[in-house]
N, CA, C and O atoms as a Maestro MAE file, in Angstrom:
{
 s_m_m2io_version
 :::
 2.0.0
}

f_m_ct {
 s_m_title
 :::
 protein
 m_atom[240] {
  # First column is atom index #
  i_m_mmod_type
  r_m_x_coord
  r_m_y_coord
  r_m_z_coord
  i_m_residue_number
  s_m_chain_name
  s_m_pdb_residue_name
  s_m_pdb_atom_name
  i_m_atomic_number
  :::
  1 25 118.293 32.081 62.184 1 A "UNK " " N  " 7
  2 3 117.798 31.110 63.146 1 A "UNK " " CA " 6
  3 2 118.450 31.316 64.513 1 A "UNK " " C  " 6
  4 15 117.663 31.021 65.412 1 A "UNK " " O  " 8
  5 25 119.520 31.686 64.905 2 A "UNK " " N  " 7
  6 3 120.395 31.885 65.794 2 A "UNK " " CA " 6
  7 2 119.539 32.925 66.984 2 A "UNK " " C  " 6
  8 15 119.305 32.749 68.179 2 A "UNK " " O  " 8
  9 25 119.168 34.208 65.919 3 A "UNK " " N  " 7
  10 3 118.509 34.767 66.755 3 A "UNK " " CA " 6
  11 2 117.342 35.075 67.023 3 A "UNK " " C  " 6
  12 15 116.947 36.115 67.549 3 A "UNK " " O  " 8
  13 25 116.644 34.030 66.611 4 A "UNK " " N  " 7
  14 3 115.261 33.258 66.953 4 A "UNK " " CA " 6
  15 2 115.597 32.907 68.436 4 A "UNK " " C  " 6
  16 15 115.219 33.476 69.460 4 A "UNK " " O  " 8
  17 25 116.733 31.387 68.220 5 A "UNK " " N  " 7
  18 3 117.129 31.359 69.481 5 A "UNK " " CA " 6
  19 2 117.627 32.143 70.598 5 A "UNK " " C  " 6
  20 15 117.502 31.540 71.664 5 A "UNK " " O  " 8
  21 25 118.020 33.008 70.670 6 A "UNK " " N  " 7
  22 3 118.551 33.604 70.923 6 A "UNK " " CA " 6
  23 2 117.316 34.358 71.900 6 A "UNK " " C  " 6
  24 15 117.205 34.719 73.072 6 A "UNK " " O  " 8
  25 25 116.808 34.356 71.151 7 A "UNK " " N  " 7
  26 3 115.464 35.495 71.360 7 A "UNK " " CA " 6
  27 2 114.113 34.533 72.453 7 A "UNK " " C  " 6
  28 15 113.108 35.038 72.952 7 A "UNK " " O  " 8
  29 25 114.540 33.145 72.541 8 A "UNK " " N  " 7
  30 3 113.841 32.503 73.149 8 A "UNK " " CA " 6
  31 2 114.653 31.970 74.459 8 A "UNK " " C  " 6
  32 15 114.021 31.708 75.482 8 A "UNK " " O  " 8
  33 25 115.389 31.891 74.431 9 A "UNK " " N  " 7
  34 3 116.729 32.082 75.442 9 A "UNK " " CA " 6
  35 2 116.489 33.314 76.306 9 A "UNK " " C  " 6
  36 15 116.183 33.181 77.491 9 A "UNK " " O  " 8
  37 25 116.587 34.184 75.892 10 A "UNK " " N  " 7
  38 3 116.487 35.494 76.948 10 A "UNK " " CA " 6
  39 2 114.771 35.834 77.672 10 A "UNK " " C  " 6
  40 15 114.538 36.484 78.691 10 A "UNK " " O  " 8
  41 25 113.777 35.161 76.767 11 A "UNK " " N  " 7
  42 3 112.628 35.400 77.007 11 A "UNK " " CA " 6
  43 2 112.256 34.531 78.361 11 A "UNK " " C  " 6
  44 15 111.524 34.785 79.318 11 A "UNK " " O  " 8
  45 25 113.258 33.149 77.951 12 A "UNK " " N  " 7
  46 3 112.926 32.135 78.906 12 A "UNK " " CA " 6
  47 2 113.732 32.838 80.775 12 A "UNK " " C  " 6
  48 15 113.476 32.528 81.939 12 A "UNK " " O  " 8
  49 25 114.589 33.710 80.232 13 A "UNK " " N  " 7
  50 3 115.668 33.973 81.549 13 A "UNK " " CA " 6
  51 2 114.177 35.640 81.751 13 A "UNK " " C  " 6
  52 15 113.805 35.908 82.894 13 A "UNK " " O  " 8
  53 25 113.820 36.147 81.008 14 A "UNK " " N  " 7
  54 3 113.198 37.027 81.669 14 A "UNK " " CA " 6
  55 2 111.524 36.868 82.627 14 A "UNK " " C  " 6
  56 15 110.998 37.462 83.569 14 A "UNK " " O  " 8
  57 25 111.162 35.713 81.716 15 A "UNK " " N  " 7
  58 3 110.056 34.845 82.398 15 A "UNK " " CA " 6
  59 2 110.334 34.323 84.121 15 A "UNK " " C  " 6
  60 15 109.627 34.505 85.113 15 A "UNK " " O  " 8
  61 25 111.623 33.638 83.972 16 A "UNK " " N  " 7
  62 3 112.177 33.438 85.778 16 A "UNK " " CA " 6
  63 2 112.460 34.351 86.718 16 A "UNK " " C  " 6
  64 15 112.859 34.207 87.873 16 A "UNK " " O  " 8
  65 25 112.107 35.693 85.834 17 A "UNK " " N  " 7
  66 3 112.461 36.873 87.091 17 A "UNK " " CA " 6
  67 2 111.408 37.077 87.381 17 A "UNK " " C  " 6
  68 15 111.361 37.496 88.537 17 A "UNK " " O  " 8
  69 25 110.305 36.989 86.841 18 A "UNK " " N  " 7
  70 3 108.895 37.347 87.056 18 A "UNK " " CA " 6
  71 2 108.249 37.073 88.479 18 A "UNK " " C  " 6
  72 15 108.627 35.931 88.744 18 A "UNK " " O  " 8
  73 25 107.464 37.534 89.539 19 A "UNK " " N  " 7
  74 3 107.184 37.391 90.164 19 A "UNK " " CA " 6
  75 2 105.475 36.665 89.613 19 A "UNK " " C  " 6
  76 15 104.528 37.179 89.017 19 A "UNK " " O  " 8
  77 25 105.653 35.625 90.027 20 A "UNK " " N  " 7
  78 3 104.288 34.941 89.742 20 A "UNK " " CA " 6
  79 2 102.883 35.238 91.047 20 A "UNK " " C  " 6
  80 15 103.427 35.503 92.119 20 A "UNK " " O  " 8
  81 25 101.668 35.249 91.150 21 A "UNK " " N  " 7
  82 3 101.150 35.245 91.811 21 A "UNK " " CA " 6
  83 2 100.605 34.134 92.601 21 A "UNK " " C  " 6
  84 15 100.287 33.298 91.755 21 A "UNK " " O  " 8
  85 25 100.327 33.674 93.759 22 A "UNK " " N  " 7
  86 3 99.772 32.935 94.515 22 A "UNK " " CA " 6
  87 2 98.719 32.215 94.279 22 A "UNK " " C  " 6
  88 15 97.990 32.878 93.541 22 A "UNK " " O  " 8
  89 25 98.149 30.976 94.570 23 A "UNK " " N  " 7
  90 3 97.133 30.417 94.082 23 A "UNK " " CA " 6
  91 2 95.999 31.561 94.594 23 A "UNK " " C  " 6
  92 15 94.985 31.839 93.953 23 A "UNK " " O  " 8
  93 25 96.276 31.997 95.524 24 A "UNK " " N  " 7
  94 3 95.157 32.313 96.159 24 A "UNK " " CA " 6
  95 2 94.970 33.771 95.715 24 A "UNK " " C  " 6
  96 15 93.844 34.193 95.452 24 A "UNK " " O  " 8
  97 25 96.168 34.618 95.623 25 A "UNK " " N  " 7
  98 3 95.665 36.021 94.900 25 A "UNK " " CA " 6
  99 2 95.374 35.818 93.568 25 A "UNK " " C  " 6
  100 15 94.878 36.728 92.903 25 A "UNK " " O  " 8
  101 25 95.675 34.501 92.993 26 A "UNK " " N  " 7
  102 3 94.904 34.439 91.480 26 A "UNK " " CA " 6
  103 2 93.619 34.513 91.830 26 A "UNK " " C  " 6
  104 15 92.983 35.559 91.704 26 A "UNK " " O  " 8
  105 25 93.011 33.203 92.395 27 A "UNK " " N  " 7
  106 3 91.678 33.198 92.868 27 A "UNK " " CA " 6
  107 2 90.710 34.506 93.368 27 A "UNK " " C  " 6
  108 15 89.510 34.522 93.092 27 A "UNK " " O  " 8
  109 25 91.447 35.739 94.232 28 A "UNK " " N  " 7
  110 3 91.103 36.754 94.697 28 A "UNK " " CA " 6
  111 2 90.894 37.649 93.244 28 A "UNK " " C  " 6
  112 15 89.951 38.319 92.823 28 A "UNK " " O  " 8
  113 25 92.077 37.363 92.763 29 A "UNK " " N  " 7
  114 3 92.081 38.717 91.340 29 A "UNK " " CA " 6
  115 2 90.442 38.668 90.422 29 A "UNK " " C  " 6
  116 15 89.670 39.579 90.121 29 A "UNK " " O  " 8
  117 25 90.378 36.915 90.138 30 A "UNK " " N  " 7
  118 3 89.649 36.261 89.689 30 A "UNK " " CA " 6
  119 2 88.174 36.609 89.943 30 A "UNK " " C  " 6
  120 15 87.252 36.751 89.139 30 A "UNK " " O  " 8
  121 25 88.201 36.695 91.124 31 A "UNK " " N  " 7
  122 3 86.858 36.817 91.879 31 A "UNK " " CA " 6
  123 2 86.315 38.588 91.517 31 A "UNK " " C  " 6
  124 15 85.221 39.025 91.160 31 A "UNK " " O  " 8
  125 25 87.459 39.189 91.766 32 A "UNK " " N  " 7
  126 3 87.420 40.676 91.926 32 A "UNK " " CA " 6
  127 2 86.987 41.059 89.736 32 A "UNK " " C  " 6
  128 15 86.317 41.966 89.243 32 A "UNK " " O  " 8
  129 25 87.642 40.052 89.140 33 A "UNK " " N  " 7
  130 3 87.221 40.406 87.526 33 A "UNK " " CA " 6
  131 2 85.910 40.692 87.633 33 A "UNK " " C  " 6
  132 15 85.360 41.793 87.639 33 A "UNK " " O  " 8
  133 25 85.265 39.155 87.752 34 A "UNK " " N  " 7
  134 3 84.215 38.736 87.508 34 A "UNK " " CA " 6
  135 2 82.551 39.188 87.683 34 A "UNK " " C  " 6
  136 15 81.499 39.027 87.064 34 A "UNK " " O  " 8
  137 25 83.102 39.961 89.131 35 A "UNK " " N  " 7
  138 3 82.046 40.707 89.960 35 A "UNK " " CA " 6
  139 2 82.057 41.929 89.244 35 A "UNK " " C  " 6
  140 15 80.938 42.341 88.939 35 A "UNK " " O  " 8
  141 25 83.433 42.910 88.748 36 A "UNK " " N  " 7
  142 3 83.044 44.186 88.553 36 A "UNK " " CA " 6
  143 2 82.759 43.691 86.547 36 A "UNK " " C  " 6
  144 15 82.537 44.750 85.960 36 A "UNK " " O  " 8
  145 25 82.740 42.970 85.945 37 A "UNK " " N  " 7
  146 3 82.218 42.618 85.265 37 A "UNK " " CA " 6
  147 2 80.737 41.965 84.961 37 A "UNK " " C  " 6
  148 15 80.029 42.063 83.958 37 A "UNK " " O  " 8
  149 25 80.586 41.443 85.884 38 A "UNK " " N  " 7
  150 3 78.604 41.319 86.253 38 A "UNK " " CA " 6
  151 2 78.187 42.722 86.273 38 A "UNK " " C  " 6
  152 15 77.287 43.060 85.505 38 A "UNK " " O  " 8
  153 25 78.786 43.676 87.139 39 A "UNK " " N  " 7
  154 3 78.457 45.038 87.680 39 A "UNK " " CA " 6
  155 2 78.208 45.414 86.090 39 A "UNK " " C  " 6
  156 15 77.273 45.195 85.319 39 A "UNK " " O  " 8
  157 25 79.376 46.025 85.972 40 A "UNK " " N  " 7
  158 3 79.157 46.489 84.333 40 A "UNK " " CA " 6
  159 2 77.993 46.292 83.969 40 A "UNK " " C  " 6
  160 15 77.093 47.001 84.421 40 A "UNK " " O  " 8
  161 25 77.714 45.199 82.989 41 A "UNK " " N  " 7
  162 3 76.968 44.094 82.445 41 A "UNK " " CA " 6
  163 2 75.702 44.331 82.571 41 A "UNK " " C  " 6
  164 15 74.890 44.128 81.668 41 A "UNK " " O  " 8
  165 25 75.259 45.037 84.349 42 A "UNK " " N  " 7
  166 3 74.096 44.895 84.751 42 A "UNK " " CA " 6
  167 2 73.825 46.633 84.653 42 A "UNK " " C  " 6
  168 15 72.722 47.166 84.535 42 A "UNK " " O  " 8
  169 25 74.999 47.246 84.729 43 A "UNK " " N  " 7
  170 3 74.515 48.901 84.381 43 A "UNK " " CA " 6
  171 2 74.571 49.255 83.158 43 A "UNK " " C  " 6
  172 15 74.109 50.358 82.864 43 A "UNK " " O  " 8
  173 25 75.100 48.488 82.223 44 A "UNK " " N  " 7
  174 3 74.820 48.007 80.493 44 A "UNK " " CA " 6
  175 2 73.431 48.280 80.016 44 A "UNK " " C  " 6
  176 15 72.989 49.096 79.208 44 A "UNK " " O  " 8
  177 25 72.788 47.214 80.868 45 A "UNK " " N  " 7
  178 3 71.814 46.923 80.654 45 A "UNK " " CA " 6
  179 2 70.138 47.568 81.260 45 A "UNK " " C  " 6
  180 15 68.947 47.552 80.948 45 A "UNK " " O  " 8
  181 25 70.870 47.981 82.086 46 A "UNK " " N  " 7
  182 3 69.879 49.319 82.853 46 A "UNK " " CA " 6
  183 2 69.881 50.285 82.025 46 A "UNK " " C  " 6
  184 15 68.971 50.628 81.270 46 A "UNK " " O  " 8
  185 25 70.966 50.760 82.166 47 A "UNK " " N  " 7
  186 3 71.208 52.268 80.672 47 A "UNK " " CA " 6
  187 2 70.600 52.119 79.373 47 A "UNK " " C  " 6
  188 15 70.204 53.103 78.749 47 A "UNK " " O  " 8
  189 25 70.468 50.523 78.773 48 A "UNK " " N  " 7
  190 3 69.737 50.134 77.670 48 A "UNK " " CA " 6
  191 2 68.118 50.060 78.200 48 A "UNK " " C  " 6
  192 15 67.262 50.439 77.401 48 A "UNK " " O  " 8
  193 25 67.974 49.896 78.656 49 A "UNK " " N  " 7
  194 3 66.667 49.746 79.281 49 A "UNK " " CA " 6
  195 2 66.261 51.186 79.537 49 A "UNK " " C  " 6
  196 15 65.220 51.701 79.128 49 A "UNK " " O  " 8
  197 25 66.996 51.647 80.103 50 A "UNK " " N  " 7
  198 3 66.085 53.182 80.233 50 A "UNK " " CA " 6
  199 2 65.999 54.045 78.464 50 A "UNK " " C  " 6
  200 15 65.043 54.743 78.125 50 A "UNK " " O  " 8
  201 25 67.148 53.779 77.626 51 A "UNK " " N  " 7
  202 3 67.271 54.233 76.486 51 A "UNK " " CA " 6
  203 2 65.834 54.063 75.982 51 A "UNK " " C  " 6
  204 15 64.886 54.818 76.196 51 A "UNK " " O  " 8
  205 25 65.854 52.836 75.214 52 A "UNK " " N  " 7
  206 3 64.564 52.046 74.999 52 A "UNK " " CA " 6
  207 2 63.231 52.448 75.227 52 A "UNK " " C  " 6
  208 15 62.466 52.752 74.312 52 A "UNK " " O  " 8
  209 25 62.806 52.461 76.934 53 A "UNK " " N  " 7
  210 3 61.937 52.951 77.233 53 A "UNK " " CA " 6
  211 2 61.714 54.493 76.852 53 A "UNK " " C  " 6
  212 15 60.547 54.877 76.765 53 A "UNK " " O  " 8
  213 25 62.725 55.375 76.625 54 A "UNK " " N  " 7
  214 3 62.653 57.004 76.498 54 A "UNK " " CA " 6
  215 2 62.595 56.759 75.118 54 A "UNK " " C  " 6
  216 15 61.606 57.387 74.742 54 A "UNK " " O  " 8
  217 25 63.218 56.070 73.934 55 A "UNK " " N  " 7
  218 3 62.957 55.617 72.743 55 A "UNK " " CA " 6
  219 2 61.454 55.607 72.217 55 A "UNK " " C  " 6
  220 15 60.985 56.027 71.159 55 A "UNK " " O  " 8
  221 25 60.829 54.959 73.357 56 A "UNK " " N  " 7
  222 3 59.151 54.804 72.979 56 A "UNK " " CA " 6
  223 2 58.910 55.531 73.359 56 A "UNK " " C  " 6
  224 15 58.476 56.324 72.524 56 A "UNK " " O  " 8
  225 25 58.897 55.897 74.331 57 A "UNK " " N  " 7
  226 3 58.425 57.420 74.440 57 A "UNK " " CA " 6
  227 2 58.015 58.254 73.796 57 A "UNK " " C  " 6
  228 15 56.849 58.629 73.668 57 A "UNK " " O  " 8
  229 25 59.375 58.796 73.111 58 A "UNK " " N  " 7
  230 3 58.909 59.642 72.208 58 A "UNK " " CA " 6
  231 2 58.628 59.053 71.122 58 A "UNK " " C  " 6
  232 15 57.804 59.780 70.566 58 A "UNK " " O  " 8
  233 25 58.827 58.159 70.488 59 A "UNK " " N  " 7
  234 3 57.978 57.571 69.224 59 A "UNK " " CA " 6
  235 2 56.677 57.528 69.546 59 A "UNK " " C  " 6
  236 15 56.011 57.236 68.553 59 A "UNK " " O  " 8
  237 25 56.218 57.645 70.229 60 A "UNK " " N  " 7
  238 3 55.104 57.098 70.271 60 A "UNK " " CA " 6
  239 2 54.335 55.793 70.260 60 A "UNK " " C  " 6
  240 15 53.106 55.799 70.332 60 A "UNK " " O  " 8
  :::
 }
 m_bond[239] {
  # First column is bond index #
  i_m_from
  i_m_to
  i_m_order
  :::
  1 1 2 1
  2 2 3 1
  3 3 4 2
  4 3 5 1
  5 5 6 1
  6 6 7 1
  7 7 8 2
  8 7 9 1
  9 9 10 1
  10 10 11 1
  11 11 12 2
  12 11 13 1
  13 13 14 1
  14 14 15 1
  15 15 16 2
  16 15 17 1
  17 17 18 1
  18 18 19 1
  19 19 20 2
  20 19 21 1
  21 21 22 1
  22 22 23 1
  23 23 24 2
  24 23 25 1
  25 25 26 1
  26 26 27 1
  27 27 28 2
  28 27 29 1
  29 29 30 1
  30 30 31 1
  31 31 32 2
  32 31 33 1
  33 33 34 1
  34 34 35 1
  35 35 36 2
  36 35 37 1
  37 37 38 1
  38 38 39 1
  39 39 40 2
  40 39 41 1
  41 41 42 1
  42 42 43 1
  43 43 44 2
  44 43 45 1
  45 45 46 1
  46 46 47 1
  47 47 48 2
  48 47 49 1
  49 49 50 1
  50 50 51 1
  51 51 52 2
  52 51 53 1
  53 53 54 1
  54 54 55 1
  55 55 56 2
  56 55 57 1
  57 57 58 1
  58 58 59 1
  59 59 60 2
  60 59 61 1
  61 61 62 1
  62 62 63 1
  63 63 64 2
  64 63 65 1
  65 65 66 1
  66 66 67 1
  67 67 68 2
  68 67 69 1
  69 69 70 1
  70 70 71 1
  71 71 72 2
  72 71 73 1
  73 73 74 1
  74 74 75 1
  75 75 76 2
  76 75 77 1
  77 77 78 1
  78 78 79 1
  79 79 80 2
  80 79 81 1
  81 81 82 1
  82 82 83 1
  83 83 84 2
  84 83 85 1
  85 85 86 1
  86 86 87 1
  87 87 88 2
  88 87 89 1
  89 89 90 1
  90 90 91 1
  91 91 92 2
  92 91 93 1
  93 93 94 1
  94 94 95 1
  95 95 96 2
  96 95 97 1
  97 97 98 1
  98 98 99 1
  99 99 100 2
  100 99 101 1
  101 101 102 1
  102 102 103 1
  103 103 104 2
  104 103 105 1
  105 105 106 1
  106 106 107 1
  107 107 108 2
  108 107 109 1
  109 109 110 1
  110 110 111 1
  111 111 112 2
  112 111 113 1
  113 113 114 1
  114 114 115 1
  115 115 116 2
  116 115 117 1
  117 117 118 1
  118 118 119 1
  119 119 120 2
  120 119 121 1
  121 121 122 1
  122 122 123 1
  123 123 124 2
  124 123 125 1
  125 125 126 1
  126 126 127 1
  127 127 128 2
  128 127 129 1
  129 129 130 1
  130 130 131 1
  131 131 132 2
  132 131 133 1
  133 133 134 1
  134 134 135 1
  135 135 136 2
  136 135 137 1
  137 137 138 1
  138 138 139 1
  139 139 140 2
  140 139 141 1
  141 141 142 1
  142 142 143 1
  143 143 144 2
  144 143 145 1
  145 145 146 1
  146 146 147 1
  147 147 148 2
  148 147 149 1
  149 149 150 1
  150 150 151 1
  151 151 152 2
  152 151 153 1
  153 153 154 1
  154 154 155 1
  155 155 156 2
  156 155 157 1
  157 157 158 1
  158 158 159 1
  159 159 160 2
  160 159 161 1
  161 161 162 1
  162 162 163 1
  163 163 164 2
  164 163 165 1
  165 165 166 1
  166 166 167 1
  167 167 168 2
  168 167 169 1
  169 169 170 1
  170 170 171 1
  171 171 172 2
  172 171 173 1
  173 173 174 1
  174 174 175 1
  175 175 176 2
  176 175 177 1
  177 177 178 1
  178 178 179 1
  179 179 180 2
  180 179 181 1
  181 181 182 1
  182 182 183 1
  183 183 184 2
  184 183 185 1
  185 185 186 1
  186 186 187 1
  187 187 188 2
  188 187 189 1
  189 189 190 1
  190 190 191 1
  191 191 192 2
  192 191 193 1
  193 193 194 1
  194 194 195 1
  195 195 196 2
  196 195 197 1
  197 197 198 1
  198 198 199 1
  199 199 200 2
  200 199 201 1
  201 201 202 1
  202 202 203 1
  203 203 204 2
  204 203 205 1
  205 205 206 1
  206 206 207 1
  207 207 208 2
  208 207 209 1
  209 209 210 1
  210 210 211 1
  211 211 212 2
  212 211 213 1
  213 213 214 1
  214 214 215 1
  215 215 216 2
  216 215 217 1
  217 217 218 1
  218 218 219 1
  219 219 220 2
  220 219 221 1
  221 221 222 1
  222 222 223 1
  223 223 224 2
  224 223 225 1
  225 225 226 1
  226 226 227 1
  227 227 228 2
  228 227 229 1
  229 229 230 1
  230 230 231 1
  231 231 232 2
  232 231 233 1
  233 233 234 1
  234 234 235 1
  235 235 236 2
  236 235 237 1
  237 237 238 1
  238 238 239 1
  239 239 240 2
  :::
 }
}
């Protein structure tokens, strides 16, 4: 048990060195996910779409 504690003790002293980010570069980071994740998402879905269509294609 000691070094349970122990182990939550040092986690807590390495957490306060951490440089945290700003409300506002969260918000920026946030913004920057979200968009190149739509992006993705939407060339996902193009690439499936052209698959598909070349799919019938050749099936007939």
């Amino acid at each position: 048990m000691a070094r349970f504690a122990n182990y939550l003790k040092e986690t807590r002293e390495e957490l306060r060195k951490c440089t945290w980010p700003t409300w506002e570069e969260l918000k920026g980071s946030t913004a920057v996910v979200m968009v190149a994740t739509l992006l993705l998402g939407l060339f996902t879905a193009l690439v499936d779409l052209v698959f598909a269509m070349f799919a019938r294609h050749i099936m007939g």
